[in-house]
Every structure is written in structure tokens, then in C-alpha cells.
N, C-alpha and C positions, 0 to 999 in steps of 0.2 A: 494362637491359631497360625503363627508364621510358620511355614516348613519349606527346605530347601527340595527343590524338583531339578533333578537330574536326570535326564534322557537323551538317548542319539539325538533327537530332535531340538530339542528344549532344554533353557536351563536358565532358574531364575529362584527368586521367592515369591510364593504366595502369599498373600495378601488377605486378610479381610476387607470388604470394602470400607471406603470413609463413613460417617455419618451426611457427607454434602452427595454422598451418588445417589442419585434417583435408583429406583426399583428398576433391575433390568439391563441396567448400563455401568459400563466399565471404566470406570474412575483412573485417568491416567493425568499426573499431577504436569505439567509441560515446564523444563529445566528454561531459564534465562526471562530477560525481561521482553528482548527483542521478539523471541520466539513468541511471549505472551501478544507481543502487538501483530505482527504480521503473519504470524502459523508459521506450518513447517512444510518442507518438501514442496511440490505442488503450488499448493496455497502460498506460500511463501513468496514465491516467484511472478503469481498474477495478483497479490496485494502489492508489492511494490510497484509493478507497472499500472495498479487503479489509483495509487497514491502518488503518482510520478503526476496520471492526467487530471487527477483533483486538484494539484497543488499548483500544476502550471495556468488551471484554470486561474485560480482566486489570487496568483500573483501577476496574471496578465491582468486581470480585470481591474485588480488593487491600481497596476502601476496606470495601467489604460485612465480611470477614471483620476488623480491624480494628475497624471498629464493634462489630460484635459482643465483640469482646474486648476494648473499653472497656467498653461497655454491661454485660457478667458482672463487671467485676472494681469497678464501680461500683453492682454494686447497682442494676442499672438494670429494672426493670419492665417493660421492653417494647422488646427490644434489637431486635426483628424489625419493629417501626415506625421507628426507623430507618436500618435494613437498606432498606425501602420508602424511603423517603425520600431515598439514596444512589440508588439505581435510575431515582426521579423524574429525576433530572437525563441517567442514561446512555441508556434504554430510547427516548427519544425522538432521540437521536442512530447508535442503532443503527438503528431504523427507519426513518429519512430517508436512510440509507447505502443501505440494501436496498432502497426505494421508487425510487432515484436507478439502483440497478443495473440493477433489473428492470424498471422504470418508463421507459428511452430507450427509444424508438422512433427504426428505422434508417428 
């Protein structure tokens, strides 16, 4: 059933569809692995910046709770200065994520 479609417009092969495409919808197989994780065009662009602010979360939180639990088993006076201090480095990276999302203009 493959045949080649040639027109001013268009030009490609037809396809039968897969056995995995639902009734209805357009089975388009997406080239690479990266693309399988984060989409393409568009989507591509605001999943890196949702995974920029996931990831800065759970490595502030990681290092945050950490510190703290050096800081108590050290005897440390002021584990929540550098709890602060951990944060210096993430909070400015979450916000240029959000700044970046909300901040395009179409």
C-alpha cells in the first residue's frame, strides 16, 4: 500500500498506519532519543525549563537537608546559614527558569 505522492504542495510516502495507532490518529514514529524525552519544537523548550526547575528543586533540597545533617552532627551553630547559602546558588537559577517561561513573548 506504500505510494509515492508528488505535488506542488506535498511530497512524501504514504503509509499504512502501524498496528500500535489507535483508530483515528496519525502514527508519527519521533527520530532520536532525546526528542523521545523532552518533544520537539515548542514542547521541547518549556520541558527543559520544567526540568531545569524540578531538578534545582530536589538538588537544593538534597544538598539543603545534608547540610543540615553535617551542620547537627558537627556541632555546628548555625546550620540554617548554610542551608541559606546552598539556596544562594539554586534560587537564582529557578528564577531565570520562570522569568525565561513567563517572560517569552509570542
Amino acid at each position: 500500500m506504500n505510494s509515492v505522492v508528488n505535488t506542488a504542495e506535498t511530497s512524501g510516502e504514504v503509509r499504512a498506519p502501524s498496528p500500535s495507532a489507535t483508530k483515528g490518529s496519525i502514527y508519527t514514529p519521533i527520530p532520536g532519543a532525546v526528542t523521545q524525552q523532552i518533544g520537539s519544537g515548542e514542547h521541547a523548550l518549556n520541558s527543559i525549563v520544567y526540568r531545569t526547575i524540578l531538578w534545582s528543586f530536589i538538588g537544593g533540597g538534597l544538598l539543603s537537608a545534608a547540610v543540615i545533617v553535617i551542620a547537627l552532627t558537627c556541632s555546628s551553630t548555625t546550620p540554617f546559614a548554610d542551608v541559606k547559602e546552598v539556596w544562594a546558588i539554586f534560587a537564582p537559577l529557578i528564577t531565570l527558569a520562570l522569568g525565561y517561561l513567563f517572560g517569552k513573548g509570542k
